[in-house]
C-alpha positions in Angstrom: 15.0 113.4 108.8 16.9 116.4 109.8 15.2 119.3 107.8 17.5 122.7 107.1 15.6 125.8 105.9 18.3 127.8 103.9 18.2 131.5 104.4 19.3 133.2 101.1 21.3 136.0 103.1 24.3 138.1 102.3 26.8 138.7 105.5 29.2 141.9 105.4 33.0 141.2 106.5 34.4 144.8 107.0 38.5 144.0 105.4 41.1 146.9 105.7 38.2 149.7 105.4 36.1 148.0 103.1 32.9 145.7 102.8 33.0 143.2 100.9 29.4 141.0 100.6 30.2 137.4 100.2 28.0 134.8 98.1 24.5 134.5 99.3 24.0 130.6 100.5 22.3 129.0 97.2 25.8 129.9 95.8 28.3 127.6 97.4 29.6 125.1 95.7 28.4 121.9 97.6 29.6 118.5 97.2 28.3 116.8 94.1 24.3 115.3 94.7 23.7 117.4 98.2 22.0 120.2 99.2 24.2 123.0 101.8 24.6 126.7 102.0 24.7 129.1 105.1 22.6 131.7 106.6 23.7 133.3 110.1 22.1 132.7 113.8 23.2 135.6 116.3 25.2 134.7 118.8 26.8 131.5 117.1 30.6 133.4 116.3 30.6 133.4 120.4 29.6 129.4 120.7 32.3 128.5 118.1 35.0 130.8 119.9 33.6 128.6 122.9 34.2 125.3 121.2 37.5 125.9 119.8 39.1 127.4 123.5 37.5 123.7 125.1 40.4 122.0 122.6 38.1 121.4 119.5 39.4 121.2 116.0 37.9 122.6 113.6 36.6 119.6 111.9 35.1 119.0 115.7 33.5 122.3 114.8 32.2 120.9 111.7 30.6 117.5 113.3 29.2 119.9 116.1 27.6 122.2 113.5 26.1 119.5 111.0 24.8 118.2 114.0 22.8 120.6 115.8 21.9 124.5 114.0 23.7 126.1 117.6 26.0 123.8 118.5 24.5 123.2 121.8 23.0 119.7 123.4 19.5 120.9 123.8 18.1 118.8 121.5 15.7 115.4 122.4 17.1 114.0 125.2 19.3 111.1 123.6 18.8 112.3 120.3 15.1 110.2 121.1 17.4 106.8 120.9 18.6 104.4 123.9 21.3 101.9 124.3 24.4 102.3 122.0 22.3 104.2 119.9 21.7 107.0 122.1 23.5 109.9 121.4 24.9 113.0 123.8 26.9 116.5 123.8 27.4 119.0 121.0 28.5 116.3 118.8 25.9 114.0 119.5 28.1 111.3 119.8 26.5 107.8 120.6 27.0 105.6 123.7 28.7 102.8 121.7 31.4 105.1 120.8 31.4 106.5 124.2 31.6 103.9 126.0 34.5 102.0 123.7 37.0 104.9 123.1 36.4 107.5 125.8 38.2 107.4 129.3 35.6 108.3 131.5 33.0 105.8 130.4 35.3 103.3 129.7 34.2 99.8 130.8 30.5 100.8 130.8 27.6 98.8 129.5 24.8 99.5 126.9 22.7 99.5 129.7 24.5 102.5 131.3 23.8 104.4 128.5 22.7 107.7 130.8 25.7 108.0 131.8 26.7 110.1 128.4 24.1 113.2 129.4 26.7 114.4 131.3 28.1 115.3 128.1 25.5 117.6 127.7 26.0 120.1 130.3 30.0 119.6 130.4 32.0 121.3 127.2 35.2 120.2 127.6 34.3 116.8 128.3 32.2 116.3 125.4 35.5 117.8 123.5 37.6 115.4 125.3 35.7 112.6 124.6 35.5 113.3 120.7 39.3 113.6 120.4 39.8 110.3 122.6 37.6 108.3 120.0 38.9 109.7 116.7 42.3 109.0 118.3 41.1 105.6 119.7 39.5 104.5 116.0 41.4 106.6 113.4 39.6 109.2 111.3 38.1 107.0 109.1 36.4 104.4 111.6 35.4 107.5 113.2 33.5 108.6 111.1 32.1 105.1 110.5 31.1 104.4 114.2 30.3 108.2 114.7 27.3 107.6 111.5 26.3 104.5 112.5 27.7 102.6 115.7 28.5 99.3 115.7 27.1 98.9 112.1 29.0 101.9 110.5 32.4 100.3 111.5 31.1 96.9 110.3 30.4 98.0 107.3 32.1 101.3 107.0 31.7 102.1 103.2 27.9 102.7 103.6 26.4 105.8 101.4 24.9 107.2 104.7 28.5 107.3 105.8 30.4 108.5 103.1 27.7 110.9 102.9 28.3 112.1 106.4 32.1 112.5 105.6 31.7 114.3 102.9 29.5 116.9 104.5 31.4 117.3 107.2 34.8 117.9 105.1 32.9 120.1 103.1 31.5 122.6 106.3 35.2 122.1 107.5 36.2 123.9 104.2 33.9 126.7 104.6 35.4 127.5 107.7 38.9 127.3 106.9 37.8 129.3 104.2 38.5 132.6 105.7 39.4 132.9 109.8 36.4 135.3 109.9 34.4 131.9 110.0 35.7 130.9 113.4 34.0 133.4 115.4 31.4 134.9 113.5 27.5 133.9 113.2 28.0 132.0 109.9 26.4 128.6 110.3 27.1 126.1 107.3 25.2 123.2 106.6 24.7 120.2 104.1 21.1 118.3 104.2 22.4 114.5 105.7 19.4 112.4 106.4 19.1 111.2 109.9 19.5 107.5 110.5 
């Protein structure tokens, strides 16, 4: 289970000569039975700029930050999974998906599964390879097959990922919220169990 410590803290936005404290975490509105808020991690305003010039949408910005607290691929190699199930890059996307809607692993087998760690190290690749699949499946199956692989776009309507949806949407709000939130430290985040 992914565990997210909330950091009750206020950030200052200096507007036309004036600060102006926004909400502290605990009070965003967060989708109805889930837990989110924010809190700030230095440096993170430079990683989203980073992101978003490698052709990232910002709803790829919100996958990459429910994923992983700096949007980076430094996490368990393979997310500790193998197979279809392994997952790679900022937006830890898994091997099935890889391998089924993404050009340059295209034709690969499960058992080829390293082959997606050069995600890890390669930004605009792992960018690429996002936008290829949500064109390749349509958002929705995306978001299905994304959750949970081959099982998620069998059965697609799952809690775990309408869940996963809905949390993403929501930290995609946030940051449309105010363009501030595309470069500075704000991190947003919604508790999603991991599967």
């Amino acid at each position: 289970m992914k565990r997210i410590i909330a950091v009750a803290t206020f950030v200052a936005t200096v507007a036309a000569g004036a600060i102006t404290l926004a909400a502290p975490a605990n009070a965003l509105t967060c989708p109805s039975g889930m837990s989110c808020g924010s809190y700030t991690i230095s440096g993170l305003g430079a990683r989203k700029q980073q992101v978003l010039g490698a052709g990232a949408s910002v709803l790829d910005l919100a996958v990459a930050m429910l994923e992983t607290d700096t949007m980076q691929a430094n996490y368990t190699y393979g997310d500790g999974k193998s197979g279809d199930a392994a997952n790679f890059g900022i937006f830890k996307q898994n091997w099935y998906m890889l391998r089924t809607s993404c050009g340059q692993f295209a034709g690969q087998s499960t058992s080829q599964y390293n082959d997606g760690a050069a995600l890890n190290s390669n930004l605009s690749e792992d960018v690429s390879c996002i936008n290829q699949s949500q064109g390749h499946y349509g958002l929705t199956e995306w978001f299905a097959g994304q959750r949970d692989g081959t099982s998620g776009l069998s059965n697609p309507n799952q809690s775990v990922i309408t869940e996963y949806e809905t949390a993403v949407y929501w930290i995609e709000s946030q940051l449309n919220s105010s363009s501030a939130n595309l470069s500075n430290d704000t991190r947003f985040w919604v508790e999603v169990p991991a599967i």
